[in-house]
N, C-alpha and C positions, 0 to 999 in steps of 0.2 A: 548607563548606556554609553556606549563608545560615540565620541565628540569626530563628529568628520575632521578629519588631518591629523588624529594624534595617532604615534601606533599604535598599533598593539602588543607591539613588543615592549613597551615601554614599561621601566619596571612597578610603577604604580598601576599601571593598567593588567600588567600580568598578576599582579598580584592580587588583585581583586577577585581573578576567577581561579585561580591556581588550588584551592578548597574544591571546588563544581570539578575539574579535572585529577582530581585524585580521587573523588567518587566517579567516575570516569574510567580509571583504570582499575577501581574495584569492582566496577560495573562488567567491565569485561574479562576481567578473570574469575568471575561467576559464572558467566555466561557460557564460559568454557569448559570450566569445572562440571557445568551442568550438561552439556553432551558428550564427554569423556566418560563422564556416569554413563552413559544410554549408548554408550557405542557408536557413536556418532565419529566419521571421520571429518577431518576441514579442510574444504575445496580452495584452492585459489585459481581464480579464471579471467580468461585477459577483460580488460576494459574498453579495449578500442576491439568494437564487434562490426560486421557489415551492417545490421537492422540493431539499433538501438532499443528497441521496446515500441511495441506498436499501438500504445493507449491515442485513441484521437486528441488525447487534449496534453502530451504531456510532448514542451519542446528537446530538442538533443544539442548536443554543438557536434558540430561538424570538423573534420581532420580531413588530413591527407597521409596513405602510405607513398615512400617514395621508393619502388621496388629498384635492386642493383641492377636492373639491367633498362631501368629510368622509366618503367611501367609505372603509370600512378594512380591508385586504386582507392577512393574514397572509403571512408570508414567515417563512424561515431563513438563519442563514448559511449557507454551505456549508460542507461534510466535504472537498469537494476541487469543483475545478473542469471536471472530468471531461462533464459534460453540455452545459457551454457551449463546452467547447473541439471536441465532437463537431460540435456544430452550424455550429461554422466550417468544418471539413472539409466537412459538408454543403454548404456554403454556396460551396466550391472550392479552400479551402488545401489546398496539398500538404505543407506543413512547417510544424509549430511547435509552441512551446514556451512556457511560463507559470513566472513565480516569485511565488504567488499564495497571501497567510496565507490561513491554511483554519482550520473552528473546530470542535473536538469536548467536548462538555460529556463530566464524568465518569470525565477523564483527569487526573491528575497524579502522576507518579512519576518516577522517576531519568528515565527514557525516553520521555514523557510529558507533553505541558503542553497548558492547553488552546486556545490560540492557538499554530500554527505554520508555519513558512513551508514550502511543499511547490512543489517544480518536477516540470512535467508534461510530457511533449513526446510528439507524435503526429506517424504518416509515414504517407500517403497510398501504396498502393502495396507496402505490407512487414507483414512476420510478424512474430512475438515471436521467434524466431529474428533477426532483424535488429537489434531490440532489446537483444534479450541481449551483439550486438557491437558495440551503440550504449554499454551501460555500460561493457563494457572501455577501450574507446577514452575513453569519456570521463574514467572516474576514472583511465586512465594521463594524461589529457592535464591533469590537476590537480596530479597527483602533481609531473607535472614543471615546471607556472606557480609551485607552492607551496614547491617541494621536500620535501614530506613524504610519504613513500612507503610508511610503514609505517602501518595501523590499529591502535587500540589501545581496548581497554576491560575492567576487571576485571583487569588480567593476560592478560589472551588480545592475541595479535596475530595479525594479516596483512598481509601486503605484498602490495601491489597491482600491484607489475609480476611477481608471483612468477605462474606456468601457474591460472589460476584452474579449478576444481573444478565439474563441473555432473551434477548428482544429481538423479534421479526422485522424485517423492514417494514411490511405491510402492517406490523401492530403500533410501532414506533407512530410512523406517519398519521394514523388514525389515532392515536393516543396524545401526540404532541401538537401537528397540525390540522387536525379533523377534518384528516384530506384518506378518499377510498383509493387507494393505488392501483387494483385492480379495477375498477370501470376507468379509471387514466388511461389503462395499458389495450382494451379494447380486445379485438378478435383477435388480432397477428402480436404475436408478443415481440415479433424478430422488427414489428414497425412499429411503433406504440401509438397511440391516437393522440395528436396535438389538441386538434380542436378541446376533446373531454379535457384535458391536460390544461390547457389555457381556463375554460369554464373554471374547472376545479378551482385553480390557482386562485381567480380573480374572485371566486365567490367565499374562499379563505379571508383575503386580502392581505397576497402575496402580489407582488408588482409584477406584471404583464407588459411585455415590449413590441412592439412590431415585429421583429424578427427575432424573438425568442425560440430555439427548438425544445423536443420535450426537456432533452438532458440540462437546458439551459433551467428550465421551472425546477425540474425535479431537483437541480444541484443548491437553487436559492431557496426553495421550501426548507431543503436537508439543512442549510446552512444560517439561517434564520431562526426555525422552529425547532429543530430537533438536536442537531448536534452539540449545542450549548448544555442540553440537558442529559447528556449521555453520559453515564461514567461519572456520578456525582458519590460523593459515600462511600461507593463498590465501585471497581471499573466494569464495563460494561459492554456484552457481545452483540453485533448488531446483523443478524444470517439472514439467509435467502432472499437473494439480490433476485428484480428482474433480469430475466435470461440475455437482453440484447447490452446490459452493464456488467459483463463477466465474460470477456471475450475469451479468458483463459479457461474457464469454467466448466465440469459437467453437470451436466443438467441433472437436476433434483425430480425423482420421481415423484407424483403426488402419493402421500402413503392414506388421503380418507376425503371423501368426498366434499366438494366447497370447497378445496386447501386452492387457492390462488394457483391458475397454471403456468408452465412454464418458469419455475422458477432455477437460480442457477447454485451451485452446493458452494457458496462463496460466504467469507463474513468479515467484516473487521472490530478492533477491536479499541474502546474508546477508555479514556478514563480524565475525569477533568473538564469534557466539555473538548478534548485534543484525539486528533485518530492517531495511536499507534502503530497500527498495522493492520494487512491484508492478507485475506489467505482464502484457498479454493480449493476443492479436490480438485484435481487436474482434468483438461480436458484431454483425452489420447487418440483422438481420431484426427487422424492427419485431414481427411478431406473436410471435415468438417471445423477443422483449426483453419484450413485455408480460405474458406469461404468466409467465418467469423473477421480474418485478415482483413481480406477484400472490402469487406462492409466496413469495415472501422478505416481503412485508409481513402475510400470513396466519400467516410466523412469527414476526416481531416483535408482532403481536397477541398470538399463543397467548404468549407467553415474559415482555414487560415490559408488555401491556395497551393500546399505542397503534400508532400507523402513522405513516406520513408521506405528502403526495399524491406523483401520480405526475407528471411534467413534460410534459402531453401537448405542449406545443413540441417536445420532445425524439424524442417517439414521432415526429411529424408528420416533424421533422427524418430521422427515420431510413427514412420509408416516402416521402420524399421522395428520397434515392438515397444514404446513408453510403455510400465508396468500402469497396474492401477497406482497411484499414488496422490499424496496431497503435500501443498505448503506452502509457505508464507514469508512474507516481504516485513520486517520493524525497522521503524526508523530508530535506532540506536541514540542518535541527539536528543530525540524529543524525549525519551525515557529518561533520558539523565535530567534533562530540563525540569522533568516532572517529582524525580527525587531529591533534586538539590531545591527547587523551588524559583530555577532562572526563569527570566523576564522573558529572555530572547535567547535564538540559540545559538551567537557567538557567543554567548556568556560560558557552554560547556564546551566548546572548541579550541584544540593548543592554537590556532591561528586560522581567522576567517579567510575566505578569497578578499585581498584589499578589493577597497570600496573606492 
């Protein structure tokens, strides 16, 4: 691990990870190779956006443009490139994909930094079911550019050409924490029930705070009981989020009676006990993106005191005609992390943000 004050440039310190960065750039000439196969074009799109990503829990850094005529127009970087890339779909792509550093303040830990590169890719046309068989294919088709087939982190493995594992939220939860997520979530899925939420929790024995909200239980249940155990052996899919954690989401119709309501066509994808990625069928109804907005910055108001705007290009973009489509957010570092077997993820980084 890097010793606070020494650099990183230094040549024993480079050279310790400089192996982890050449499976690094084999990693991403795979990854290209594998949508030049499928016709896939590769977007690049700015990173200083006006609405950096509107997830209530996830911080931005903040900039300033300083326009020629000394107009100064605040900007952020972006969390991911998720809204520009929609707009190209708008705009008539059918296929593509971004490998595009993204920037989240407030992050830094083994799994964690807070500059990192993230590949995106959206399909015109397809569900997160399509997606789901867009990962297989794709981390088999690295496995085999890189020849490294197994993932590793902590001690935990899985091997990637092994039948990989795909798990409900609501089976996950009752199978790992023997917690029912639907009497959590109550009548109104769009407000979910604390009180049952708290019961639940506390009759697991999961720790209960005074001012816990649901997303607070539900994040430490997730993080505790379940997500250690995700992606052991096989990596492993974890689909249908409740509706009010999938702000980008469309809503999942029930296809048979009892199926938990309201849920939303979202899943991520684990392997190790480590989340690698996020992916939804897309939601395309503008007003109803708006509203979702609304609600997710009403609660980063109540929770850390600010907001962030909203992208009405983005809106315009969507009530101008978003196709059906789906797709998905990987963290790029963490994969490599997982192939080479690093601790932390300056270990696969040509050079961290100094500390």
């Amino acid at each position: 691990m890097q010793q606070r004050g020494t650099p990183w440039w230094r040549p024993d310190r480079y050279a310790e990870r400089r192996p982890n960065l050449l499976v690094r750039q084999a990693v991403l000439r795979a990854l290209r190779d594998w949508f030049a196969a499928r016709d896939f074009v590769e977007a690049e799109t700015p990173a200083l956006q006006v609405s950096p990503g509107l997830e209530p829990h996830l911080q931005a850094f903040a900039t300033e443009l300083e326009h020629p005529d000394g107009r100064r127009q605040p900007l952020y970087l972006h969390t991911s490139p998720e809204f520009a890339m929609k707009k190209l779909l708008a705009a008539g792509e059918q296929r593509l994909f971004q490998l595009a550093p993204v920037f989240r303040n407030g992050e830094r830990a083994a799994l964690h930094h807070p500059a990192f590169l993230m590949l995106e890719w959206y399909r015109a046309g397809a569900g997160y079911r399509d997606i789901m068989a867009d990962c297989e294919s794709l981390l088999r088709g690295i496995a085999a550019a890189t020849g490294r087939t197994v993932l590793r982190w902590q001690g935990r493995v899985a091997a990637i050409d092994a039948p990989w594992r795909y798990l409900t939220v609501h089976a996950a939860l009752a199978e790992y924490a023997g917690l029912d997520l639907a009497a959590c979530i109550g009548a109104d899925p769009l407000r979910p029930d604390l009180a049952a939420m708290r019961a639940a929790c506390a009759a697991i024995g999961i720790r209960v705070d005074a001012g816990d909200s649901w997303d607070d239980l539900y994040f430490r249940t997730v993080l505790e009981r379940v997500e250690p155990r995700l992606g052991l052996d096989a990596p492993c899919i974890l689909y249908d989020y409740p509706i009010h954690m999938a702000a980008l989401s469309r809503p999942r119709a029930p296809e048979q009676a009892g199926q938990p309501p309201h849920l939303a066509e979202r899943f991520e994808l684990y392997a190790c006990g480590v989340e690698l990625a996020n992916a939804f069928s897309e939601l395309t109804d503008a007003a109803e993106q708006r509203r979702r907005f609304a609600a997710d910055m009403a609660l980063k108001r109540e929770i850390y005191g600010y907001d962030y705007p909203v992208d009405e290009d983005f809106i315009s973009a969507l009530q101008h005609g978003l196709p059906d489509c789906a797709g998905i957010a990987l963290g790029v570092d963490r994969l490599v992390m997982l192939l080479t077997g690093a601790a932390r993820i300056e270990e696969v980084l040509w050079l961290p943000v100094a500390d």
